[in-house]
N, CA, C and O atoms as a MOPAC input file, in Angstrom:
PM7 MOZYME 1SCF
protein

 N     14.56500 1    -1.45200 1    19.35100 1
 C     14.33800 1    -0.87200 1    18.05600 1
 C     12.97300 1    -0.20300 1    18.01200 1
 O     12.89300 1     0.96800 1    17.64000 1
 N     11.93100 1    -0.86900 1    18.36300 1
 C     10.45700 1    -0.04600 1    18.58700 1
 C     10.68700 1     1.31700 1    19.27400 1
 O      9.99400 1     2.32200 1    19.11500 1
 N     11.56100 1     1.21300 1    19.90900 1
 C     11.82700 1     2.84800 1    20.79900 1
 C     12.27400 1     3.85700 1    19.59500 1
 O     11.90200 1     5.01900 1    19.43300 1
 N     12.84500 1     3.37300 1    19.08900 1
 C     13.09000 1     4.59100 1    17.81500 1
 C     11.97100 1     5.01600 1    16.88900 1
 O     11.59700 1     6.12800 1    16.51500 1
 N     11.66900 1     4.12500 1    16.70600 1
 C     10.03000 1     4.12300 1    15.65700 1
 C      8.72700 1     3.52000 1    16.35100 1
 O      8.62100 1     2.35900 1    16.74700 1
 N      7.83900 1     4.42700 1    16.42100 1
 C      6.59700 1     4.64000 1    16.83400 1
 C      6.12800 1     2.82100 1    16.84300 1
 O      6.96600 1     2.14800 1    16.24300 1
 N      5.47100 1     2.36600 1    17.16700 1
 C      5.00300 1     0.96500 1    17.13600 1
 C      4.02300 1     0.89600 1    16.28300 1
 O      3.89700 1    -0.25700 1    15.87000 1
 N      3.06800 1     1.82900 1    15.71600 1
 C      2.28300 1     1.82900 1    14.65400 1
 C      2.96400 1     1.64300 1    13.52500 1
 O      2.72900 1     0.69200 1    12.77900 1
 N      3.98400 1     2.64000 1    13.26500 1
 C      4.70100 1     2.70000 1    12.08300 1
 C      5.55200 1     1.31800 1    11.58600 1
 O      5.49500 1     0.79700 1    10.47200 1
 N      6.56800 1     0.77200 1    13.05700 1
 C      6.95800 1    -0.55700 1    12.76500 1
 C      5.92800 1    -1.63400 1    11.98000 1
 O      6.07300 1    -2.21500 1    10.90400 1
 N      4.37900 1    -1.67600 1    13.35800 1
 C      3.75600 1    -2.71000 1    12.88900 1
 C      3.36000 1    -2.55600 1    11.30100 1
 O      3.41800 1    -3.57300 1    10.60900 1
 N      3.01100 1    -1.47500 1    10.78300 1
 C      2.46700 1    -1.46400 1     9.31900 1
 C      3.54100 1    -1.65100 1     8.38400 1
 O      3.16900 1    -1.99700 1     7.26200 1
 N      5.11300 1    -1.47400 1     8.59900 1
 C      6.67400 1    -1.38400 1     7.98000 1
 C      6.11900 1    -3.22300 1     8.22600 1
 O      5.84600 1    -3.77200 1     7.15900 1
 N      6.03200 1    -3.70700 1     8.91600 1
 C      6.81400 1    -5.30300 1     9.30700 1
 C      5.72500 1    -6.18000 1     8.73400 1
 O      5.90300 1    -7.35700 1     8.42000 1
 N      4.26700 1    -5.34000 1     8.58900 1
 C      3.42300 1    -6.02400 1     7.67300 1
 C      3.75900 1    -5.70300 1     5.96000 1
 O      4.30200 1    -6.55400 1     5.25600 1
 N      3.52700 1    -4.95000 1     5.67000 1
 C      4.14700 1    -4.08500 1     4.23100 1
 C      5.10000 1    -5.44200 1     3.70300 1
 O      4.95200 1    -6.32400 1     2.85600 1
 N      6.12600 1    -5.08600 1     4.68100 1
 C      7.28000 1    -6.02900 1     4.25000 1
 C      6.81500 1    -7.59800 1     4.22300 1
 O      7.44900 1    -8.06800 1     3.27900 1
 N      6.18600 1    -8.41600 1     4.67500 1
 C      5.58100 1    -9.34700 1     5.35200 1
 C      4.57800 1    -9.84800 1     3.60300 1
 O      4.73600 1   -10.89700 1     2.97900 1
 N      3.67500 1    -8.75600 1     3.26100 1
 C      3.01800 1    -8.56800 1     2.56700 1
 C      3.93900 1    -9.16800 1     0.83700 1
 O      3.70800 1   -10.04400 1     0.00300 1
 N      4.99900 1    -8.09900 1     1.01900 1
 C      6.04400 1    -8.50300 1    -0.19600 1
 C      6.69900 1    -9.74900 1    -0.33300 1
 O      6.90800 1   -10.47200 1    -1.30800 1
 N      7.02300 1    -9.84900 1     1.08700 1
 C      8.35900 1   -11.65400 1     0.87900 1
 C      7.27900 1   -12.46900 1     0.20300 1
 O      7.43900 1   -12.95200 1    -0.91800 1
 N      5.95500 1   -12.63600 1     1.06000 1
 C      5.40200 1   -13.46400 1     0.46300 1
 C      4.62300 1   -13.75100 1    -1.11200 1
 O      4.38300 1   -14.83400 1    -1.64600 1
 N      4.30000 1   -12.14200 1    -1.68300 1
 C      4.47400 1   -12.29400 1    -2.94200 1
 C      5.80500 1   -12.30200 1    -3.74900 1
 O      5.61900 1   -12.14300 1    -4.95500 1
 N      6.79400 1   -12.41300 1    -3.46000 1
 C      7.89700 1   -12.64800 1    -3.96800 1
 C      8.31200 1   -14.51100 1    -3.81000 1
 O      9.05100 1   -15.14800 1    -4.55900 1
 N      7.60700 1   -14.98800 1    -2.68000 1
 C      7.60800 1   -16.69700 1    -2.73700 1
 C      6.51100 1   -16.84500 1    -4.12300 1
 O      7.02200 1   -17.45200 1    -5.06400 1
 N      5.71700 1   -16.57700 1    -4.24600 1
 C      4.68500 1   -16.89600 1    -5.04600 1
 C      5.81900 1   -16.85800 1    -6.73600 1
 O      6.34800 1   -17.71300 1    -7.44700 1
 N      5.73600 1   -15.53300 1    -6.73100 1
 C      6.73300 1   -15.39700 1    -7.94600 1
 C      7.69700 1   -16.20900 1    -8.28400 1
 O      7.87500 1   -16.50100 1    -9.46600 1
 N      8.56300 1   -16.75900 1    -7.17100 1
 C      9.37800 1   -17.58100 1    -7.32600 1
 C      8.96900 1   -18.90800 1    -7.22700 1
 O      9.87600 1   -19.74000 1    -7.24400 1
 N      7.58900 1   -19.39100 1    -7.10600 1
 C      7.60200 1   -20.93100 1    -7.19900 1
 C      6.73000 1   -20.89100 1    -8.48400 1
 O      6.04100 1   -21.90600 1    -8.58500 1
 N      6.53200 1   -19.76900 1    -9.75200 1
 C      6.08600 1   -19.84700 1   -10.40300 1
 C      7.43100 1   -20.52700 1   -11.75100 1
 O      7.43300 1   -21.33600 1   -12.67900 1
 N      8.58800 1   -19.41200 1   -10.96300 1
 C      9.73900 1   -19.70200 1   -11.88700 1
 C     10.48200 1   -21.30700 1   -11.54900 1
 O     11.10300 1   -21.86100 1   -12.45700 1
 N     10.34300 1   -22.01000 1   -10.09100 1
 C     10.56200 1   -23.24500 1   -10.10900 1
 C      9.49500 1   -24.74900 1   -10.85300 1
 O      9.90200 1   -25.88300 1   -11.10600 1
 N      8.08600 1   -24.17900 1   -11.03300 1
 C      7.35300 1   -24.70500 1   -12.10000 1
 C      7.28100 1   -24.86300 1   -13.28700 1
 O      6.83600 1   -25.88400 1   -13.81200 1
 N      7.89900 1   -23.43800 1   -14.15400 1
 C      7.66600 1   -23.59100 1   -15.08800 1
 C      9.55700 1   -22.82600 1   -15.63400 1
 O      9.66600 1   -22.29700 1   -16.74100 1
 N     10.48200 1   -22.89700 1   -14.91500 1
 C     11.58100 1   -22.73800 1   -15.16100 1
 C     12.14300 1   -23.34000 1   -16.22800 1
 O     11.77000 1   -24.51300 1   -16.25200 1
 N     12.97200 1   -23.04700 1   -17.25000 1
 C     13.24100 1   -23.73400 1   -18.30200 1
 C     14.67000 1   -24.38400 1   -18.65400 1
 O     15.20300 1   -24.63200 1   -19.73500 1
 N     15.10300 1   -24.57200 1   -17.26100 1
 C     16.30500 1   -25.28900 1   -17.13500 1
 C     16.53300 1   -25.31600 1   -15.23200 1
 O     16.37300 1   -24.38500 1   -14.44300 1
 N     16.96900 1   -26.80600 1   -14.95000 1
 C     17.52200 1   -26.70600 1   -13.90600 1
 C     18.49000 1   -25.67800 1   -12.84900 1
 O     18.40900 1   -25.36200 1   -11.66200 1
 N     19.15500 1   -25.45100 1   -13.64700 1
 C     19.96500 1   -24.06100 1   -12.69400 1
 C     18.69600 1   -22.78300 1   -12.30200 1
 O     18.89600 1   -21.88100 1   -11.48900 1
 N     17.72700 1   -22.92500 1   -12.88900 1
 C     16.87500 1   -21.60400 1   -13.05900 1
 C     15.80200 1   -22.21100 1   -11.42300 1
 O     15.28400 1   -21.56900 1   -10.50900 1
 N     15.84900 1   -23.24000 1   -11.63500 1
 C     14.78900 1   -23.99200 1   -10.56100 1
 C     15.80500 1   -23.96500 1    -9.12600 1
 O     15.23800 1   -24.04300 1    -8.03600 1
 N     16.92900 1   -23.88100 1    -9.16800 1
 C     17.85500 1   -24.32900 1    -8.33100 1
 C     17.50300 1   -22.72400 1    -7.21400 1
 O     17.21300 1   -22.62000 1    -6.02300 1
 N     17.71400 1   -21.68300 1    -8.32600 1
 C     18.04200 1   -20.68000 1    -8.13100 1
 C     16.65100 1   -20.00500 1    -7.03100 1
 O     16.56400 1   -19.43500 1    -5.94400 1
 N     15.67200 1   -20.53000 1    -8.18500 1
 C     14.45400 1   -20.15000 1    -7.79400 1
 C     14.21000 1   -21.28400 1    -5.98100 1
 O     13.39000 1   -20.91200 1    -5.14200 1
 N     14.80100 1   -22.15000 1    -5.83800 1
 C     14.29600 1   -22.73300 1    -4.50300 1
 C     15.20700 1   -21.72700 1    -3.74900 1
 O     14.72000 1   -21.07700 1    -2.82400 1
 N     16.65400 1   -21.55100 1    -4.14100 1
 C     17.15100 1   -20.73100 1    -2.93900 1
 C     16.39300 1   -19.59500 1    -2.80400 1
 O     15.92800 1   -19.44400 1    -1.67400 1
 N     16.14400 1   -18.80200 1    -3.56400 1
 C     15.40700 1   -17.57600 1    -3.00000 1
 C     14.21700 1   -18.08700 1    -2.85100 1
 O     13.52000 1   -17.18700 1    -3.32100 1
 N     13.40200 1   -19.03300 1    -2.47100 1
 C     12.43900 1   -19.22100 1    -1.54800 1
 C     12.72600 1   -19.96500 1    -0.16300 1
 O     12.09200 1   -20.31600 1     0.83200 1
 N     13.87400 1   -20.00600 1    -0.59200 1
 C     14.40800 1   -20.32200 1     1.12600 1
 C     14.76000 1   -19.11800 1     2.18600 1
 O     14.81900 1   -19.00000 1     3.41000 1
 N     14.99400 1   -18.15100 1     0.83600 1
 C     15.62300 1   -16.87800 1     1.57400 1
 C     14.37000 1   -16.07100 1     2.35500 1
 O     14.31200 1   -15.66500 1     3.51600 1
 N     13.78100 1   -16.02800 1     1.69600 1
 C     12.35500 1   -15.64000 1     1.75100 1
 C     11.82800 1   -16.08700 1     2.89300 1
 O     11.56200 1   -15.28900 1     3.79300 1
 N     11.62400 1   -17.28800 1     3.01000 1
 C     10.96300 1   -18.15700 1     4.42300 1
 C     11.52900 1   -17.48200 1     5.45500 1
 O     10.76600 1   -16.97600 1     6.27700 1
 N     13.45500 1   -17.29000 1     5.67800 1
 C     13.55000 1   -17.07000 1     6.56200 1
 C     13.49600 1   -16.01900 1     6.79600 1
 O     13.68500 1   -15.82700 1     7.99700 1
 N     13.19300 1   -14.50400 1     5.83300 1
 C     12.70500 1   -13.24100 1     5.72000 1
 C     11.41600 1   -13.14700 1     6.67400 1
 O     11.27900 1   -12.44800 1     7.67700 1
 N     10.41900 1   -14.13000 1     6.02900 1
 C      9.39200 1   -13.94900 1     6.68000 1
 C      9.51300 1   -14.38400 1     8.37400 1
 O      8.96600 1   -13.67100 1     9.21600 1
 N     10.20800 1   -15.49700 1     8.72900 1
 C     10.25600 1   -15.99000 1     9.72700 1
 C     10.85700 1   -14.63200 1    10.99100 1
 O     10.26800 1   -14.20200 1    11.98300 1
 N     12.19700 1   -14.26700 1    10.43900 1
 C     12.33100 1   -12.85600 1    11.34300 1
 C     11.21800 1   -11.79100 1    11.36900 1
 O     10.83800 1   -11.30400 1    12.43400 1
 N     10.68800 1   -11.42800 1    10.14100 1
 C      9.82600 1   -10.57900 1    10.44300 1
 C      8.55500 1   -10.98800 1    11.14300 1
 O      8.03700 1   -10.02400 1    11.70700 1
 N      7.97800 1   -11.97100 1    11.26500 1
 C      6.97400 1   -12.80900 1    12.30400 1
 C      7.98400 1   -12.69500 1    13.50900 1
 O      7.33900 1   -12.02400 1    14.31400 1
 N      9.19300 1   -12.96800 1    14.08300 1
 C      9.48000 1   -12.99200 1    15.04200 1
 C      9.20600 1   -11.08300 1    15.76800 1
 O      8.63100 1   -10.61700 1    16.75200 1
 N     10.11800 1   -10.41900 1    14.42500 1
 C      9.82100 1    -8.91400 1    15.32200 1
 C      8.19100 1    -8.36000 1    15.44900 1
 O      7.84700 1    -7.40900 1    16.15200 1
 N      7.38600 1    -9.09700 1    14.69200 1
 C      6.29100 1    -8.20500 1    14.76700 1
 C      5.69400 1    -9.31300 1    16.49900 1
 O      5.30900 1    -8.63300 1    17.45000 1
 N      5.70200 1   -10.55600 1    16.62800 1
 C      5.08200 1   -10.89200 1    17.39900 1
 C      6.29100 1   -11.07600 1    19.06600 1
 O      6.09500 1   -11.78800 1    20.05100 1
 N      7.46600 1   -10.12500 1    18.77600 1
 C      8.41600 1   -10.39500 1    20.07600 1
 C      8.65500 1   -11.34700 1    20.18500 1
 O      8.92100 1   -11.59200 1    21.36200 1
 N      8.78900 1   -12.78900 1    19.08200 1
 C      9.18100 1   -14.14500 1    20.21300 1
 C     10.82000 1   -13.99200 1    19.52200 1
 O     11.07700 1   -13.35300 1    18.50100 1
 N     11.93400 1   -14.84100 1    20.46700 1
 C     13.13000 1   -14.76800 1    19.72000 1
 C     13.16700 1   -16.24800 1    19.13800 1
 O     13.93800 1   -16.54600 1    18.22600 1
 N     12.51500 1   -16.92400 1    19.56800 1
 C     11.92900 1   -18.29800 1    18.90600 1
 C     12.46400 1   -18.61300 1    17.78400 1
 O     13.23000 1   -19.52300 1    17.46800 1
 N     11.69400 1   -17.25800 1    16.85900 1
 C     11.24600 1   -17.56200 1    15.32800 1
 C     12.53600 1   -17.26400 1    15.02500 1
 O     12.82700 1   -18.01800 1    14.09700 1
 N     13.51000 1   -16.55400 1    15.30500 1
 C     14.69100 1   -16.21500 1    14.93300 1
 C     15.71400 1   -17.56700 1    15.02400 1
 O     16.54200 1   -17.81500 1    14.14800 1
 N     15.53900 1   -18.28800 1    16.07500 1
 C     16.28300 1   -19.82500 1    16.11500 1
 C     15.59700 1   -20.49900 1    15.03200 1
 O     16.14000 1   -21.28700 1    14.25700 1
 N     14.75800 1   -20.26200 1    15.01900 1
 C     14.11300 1   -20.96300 1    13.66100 1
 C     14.68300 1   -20.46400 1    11.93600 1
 O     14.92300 1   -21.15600 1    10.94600 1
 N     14.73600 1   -19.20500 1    12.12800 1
 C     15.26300 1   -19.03600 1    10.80600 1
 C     16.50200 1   -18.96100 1    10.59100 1
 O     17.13800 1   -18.79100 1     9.55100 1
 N     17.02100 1   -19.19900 1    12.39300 1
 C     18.63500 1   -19.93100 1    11.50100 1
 C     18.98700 1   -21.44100 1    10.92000 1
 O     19.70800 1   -22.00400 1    10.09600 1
 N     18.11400 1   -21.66900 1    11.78800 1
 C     18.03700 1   -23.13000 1    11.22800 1
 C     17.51200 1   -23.65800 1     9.90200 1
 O     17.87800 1   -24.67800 1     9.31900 1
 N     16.34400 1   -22.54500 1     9.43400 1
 C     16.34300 1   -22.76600 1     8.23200 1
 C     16.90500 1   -22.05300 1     7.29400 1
 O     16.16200 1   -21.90000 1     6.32500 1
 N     18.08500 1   -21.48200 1     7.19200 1
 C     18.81900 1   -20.87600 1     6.55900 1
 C     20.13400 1   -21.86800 1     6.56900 1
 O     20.85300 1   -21.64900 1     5.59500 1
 N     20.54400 1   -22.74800 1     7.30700 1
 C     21.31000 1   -23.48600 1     7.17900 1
 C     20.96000 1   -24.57800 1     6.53700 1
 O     21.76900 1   -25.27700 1     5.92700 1
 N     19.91800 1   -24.77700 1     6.60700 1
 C     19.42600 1   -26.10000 1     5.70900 1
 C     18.70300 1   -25.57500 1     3.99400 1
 O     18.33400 1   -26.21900 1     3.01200 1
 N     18.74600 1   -24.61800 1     4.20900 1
 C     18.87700 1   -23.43200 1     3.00600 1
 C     20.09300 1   -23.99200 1     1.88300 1
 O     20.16500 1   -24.46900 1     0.75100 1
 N     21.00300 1   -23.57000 1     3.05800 1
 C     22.34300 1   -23.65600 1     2.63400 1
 C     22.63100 1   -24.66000 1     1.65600 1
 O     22.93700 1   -24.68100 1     0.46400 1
 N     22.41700 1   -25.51700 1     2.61200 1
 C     22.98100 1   -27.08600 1     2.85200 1
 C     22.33000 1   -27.80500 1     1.13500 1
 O     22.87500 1   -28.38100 1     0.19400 1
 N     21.16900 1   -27.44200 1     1.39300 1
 C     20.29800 1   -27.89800 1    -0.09800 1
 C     21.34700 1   -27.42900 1    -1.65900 1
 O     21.89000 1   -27.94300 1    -2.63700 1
 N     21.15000 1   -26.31200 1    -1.09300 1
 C     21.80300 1   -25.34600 1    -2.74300 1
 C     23.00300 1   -25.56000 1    -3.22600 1
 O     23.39100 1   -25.19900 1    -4.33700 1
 N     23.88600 1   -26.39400 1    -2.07400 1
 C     25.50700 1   -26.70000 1    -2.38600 1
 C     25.09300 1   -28.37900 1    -2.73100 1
 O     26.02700 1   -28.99400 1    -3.24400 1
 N     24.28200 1   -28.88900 1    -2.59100 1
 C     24.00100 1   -30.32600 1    -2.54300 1
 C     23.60000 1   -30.49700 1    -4.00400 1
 O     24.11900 1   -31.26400 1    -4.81400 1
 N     22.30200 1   -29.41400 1    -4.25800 1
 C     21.84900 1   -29.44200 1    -5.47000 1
 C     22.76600 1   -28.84200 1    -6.83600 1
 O     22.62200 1   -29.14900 1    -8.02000 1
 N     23.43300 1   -28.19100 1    -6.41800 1
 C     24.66000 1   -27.23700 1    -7.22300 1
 C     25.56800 1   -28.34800 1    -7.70600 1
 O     25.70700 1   -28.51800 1    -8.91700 1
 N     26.10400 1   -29.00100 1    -6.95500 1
 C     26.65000 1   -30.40600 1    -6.47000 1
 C     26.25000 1   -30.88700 1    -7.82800 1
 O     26.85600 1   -30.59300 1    -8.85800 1
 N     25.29200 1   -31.57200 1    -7.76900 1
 C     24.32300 1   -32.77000 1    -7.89700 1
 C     24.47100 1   -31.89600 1    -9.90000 1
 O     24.85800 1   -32.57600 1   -10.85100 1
 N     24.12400 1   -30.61400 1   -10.02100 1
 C     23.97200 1   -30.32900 1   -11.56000 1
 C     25.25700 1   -30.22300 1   -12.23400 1
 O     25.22100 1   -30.49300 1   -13.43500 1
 N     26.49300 1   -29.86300 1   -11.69700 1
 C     27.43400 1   -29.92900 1   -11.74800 1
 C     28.27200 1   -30.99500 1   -12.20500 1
 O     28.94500 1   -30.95500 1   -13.23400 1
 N     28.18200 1   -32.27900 1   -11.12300 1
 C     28.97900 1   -32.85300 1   -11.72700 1
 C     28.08000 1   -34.68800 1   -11.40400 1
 O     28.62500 1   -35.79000 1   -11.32600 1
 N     27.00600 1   -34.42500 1   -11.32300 1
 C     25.95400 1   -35.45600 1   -11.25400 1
 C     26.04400 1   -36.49100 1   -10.00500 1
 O     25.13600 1   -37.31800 1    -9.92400 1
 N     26.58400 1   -36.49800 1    -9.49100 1
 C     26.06900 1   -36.91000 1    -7.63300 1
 C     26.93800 1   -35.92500 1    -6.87100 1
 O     27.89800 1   -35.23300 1    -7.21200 1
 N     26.18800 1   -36.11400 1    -5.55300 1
 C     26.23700 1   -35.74500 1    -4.26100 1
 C     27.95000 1   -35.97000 1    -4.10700 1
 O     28.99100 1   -35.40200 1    -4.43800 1
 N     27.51600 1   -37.14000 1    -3.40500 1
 C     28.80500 1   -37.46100 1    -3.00600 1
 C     30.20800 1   -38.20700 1    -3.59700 1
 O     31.20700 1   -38.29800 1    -2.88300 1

């Protein structure tokens, strides 16, 4: 993919972007603090899960490891795993 786009241009695109997820975590753990109902907090952790693993690929392409990418599948499954648990849990009041 760097072969198509200049490596300057990527690196400042993959920071830019890098720059946003993480003010967009901020934003969203403002709305899991002061959220004014559970579903709103629920909502607000998944998209800071989404986010993590946003950032986690984009740390993987800017620094070449494929590492970070096993990593953000893994935390995208446990992403998952939370939001159907917690969905769960408001729904119909336990887990299991």
């Amino acid at each position: 993919m760097s072969e198509l786009v200049g490596p300057a241009a990527l690196e400042l695109t993959v920071r830019a972007a890098l720059i946003l997820v993480s003010l967009l975590c901020v934003l969203c753990s403002y709305r899991v603090i002061a959220g004014p109902t559970n579903p709103d907090r629920v909502v607000a952790l998944d998209a800071i899960a989404t986010n993590v693993v946003a950032i986690a690929v984009l740390f993987a392409i800017q620094t070449d490891r494929g590492l970070f990418i096993t990593v953000s599948l893994v935390l995208a499954i446990i992403g998952f795993i939370a939001t159907v648990a917690v969905a769960k849990f408001v729904i119909e009041g336990e887990v299991i």
